[in-house]
C-alpha positions in Angstrom: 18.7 -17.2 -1.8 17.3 -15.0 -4.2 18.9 -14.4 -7.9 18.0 -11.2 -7.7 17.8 -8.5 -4.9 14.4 -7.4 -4.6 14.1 -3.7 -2.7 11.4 -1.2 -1.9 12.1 2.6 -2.8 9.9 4.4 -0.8 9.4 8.6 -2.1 11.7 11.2 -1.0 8.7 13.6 -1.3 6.1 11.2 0.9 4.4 12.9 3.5 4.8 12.1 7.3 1.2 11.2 8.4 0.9 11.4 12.0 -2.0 10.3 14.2 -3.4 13.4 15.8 -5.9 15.4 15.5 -7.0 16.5 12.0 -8.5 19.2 10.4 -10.0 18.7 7.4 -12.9 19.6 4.7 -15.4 18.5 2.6 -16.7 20.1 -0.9 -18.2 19.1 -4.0 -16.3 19.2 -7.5 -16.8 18.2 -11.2 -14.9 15.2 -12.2 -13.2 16.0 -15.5 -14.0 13.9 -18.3 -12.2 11.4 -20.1 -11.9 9.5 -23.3 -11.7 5.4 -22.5 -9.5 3.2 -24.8 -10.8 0.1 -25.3 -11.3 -1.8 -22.2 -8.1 -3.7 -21.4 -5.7 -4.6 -18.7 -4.0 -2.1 -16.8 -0.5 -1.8 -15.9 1.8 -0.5 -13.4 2.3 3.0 -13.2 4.7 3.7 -16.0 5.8 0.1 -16.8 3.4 -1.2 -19.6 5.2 -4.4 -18.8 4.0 -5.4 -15.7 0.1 -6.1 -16.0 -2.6 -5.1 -12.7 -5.6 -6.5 -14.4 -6.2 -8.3 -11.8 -4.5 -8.2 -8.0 -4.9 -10.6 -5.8 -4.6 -8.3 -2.5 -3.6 -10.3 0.9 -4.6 -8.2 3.8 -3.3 -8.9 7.3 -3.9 -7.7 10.9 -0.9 -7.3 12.6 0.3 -6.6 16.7 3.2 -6.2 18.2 4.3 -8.2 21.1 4.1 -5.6 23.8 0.9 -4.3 22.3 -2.8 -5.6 22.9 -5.4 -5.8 19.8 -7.3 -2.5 20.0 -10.9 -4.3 19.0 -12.4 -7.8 18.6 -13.5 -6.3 15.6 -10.6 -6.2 13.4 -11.9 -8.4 10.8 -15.1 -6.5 10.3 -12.3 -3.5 9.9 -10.6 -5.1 7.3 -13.4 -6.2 5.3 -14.9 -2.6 5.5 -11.9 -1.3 4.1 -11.5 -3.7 1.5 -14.9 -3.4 0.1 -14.4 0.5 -0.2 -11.3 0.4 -1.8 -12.3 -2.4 -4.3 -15.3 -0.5 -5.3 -13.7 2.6 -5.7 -10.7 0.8 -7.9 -13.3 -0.4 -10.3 -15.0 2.6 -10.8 -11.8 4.7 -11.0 -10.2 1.9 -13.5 -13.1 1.3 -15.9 -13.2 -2.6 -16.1 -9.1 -2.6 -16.9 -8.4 -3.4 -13.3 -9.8 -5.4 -10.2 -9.1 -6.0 -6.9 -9.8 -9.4 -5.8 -9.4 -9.6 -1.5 -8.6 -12.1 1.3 -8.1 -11.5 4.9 -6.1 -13.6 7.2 -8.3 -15.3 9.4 -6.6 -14.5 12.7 -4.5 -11.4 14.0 -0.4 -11.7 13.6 1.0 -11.7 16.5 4.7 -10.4 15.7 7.8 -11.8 17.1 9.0 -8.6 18.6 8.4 -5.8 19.9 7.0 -2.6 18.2 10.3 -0.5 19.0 11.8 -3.5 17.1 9.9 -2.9 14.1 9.9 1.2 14.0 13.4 1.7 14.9 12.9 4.9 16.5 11.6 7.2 13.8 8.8 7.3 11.8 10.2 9.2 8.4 8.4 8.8 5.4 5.5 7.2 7.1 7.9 4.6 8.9 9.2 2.0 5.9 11.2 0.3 8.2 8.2 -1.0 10.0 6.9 -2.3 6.2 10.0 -3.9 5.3 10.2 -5.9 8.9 6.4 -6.4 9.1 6.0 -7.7 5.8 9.6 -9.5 5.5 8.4 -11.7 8.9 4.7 -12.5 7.4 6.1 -13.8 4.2 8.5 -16.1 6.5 5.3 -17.2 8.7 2.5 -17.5 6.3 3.7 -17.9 2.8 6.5 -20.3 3.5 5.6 -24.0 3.9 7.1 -24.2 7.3 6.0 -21.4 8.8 4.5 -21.3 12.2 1.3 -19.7 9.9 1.1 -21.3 6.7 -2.3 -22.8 5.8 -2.6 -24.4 2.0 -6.0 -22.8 1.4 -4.8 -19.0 2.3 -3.2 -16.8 -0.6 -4.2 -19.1 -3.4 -3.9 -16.7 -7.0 -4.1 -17.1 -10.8 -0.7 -16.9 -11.9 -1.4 -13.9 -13.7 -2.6 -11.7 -10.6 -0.5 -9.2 -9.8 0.1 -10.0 -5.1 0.1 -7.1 -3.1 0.3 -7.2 0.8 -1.8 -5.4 3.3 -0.4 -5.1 6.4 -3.6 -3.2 9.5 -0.6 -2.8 11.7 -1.1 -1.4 15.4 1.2 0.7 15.7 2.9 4.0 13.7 2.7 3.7 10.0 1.4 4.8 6.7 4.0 3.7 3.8 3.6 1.5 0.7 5.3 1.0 -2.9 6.4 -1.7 -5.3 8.6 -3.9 -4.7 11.8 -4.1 -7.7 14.5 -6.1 -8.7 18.1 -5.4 -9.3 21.3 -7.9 -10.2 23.1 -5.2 -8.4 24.4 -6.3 -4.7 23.6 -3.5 -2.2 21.4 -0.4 -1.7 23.9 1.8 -1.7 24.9 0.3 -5.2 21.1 0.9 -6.6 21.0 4.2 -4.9 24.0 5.0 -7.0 22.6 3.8 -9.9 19.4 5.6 -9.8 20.9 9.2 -8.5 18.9 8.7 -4.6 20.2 8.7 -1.4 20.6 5.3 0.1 18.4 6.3 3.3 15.2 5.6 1.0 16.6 2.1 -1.1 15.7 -1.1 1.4 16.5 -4.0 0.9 13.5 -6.9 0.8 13.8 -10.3 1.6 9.5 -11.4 0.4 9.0 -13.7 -2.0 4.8 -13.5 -1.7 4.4 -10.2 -3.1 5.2 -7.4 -5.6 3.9 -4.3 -3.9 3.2 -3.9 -0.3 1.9 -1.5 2.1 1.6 -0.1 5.7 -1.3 1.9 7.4 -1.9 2.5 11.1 -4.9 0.8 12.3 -6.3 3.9 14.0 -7.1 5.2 10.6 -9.7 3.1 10.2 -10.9 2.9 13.6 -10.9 6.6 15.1 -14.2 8.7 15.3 -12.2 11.5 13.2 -11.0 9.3 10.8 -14.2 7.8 10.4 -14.6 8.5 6.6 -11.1 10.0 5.5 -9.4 6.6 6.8 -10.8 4.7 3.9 -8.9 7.3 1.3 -5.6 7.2 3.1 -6.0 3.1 2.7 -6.0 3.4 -0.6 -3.8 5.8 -0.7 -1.3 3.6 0.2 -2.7 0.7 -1.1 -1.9 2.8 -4.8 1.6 3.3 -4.0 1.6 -0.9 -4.3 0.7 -0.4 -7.8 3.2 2.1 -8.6 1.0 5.5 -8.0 3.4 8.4 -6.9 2.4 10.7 -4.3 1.3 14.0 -6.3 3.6 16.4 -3.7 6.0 19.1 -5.0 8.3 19.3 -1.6 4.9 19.6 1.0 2.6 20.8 -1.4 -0.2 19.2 -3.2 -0.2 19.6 -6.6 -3.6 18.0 -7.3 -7.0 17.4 -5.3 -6.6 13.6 -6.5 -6.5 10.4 -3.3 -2.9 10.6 -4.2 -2.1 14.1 -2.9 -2.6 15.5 0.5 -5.4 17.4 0.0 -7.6 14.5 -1.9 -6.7 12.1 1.6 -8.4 14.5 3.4 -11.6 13.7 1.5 -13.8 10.8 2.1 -12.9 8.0 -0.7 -16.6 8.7 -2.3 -15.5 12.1 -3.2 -12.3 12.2 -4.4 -10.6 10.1 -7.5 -7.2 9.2 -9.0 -5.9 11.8 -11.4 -6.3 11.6 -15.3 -2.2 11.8 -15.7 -2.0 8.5 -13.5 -4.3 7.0 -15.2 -2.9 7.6 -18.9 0.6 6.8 -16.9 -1.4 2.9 -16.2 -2.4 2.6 -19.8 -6.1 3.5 -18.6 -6.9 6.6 -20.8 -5.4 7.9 -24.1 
């Protein structure tokens, strides 16, 4: 049992991405500047308590029982998307924040079913697939005797901040940090924090404190071939407390974290100079 109830709140304002096709563009803009502090950790977004100077980022391909592996080539997926978003988080960060990676070596084969796991709607980029998904690796993997659990996998400095990656095939795009509260239900944190208790779940991992979701044919469709790597970060950036940059529908920067910047490839677009002040980054 946990002392404390650990939940995931995902955004009212998140966007529903669906797989379809998209239209999108492409066009070059100035980056503007910024005055560096000196180089130090980062932090969560907007909690100077909680450092992300380095994450240890565990990423995980994961199929439903009633559905086949799209490729062989998962892995090779994996690692490309890794490698982009790493890059692009040192750059973005300035030293104060790195991403180191790990894949598991095999595909997760889930228990159930991927009705079991979606529930029947997809809202706010489908958090009840997260919760389940990631609830069931942490059981399987992280736990000594789980059906998964290898000694050598998920090994971190003490000080590394864990996130969870979940490839998942199937409906998805969803992420966030996960909290903790010595209250006893959702609907008493939802209270407490003036939200309705349709976006508070509860989260039973130990592993992790941020986790995220995104469907695997992001990263493997011909039209998603470049703008798939932005919506992995994307999400991957809600882990670390990044807010989407939405008022109601509408963008309200060009920035990875708003609609508009997803729609980018990762190499041109960037994270926001208020986020970054917001992580201790800039003055």
């Amino acid at each position: 049992m946990f002392s404390l109830l650990r939940y995931f709140l995902t955004s009212a304002l998140c966007v529903l991405l669906v797989i379809g096709g998209a239209l999108f563009y492409q066009r070059f803009f100035s980056f503007p500047a910024v005055r560096l502090q000196s180089v130090r950790p980062a932090h969560v977004y907007n909690d100077s308590a909680v450092s992300v100077g380095e994450i240890a980022l565990r990423l995980f391909y994961a199929v439903p029982a009633d559905k086949a592996m799209s490729s062989s080539s998962w892995s090779a997926t994996l690692e490309r998307a890794a490698r982009a978003a790493t890059a692009f988080h040192a750059l973005q960060f300035h030293g104060s924040s790195n991403i180191q990676y790990e894949i598991f070596p095999e595909p997760i084969l889930l228990e159930h079913d991927a009705a079991f796991y979606e529930g029947g709607t997809s809202n706010r980029g489908n958090p009840r697939a997260l919760v389940g998904i990631a609830s069931e690796i942490d059981r399987r993997v992280f736990q000594k005797n789980g059906d998964l659990f290898r000694d050598s996998f998920g090994i971190r400095r003490e000080s590394a901040y864990p996130v969870m990656g979940i490839v998942y095939e199937g409906v998805g795009a969803s992420g966030g940090r996960i909290y903790e509260s010595d209250l006893n239900t959702e609907e008493e944190i939802a209270k407490k924090l003036g939200v309705s208790p349709e976006i508070v779940y509860k989260v039973a991992i130990d592993s992790s404190d941020g986790f995220f979701l995104l469907n695997q044919a992001y990263l493997t469709r011909s039209d998603y071939e470049e703008t798939g790597l932005s919506f992995f970060y994307h999400e991957f950036a809600h882990a670390i407390g990044l807010p989407d940059q939405y008022e109601g529908p509408v963008p309200q920067r060009d920035d990875v974290m708003s609609g508009e910047g997803n729609f980018r490839p990762l190499r041109m677009t960037y994270i926001d100079r208020s986020l970054l002040k917001g992580m201790g980054v800039i003055d």
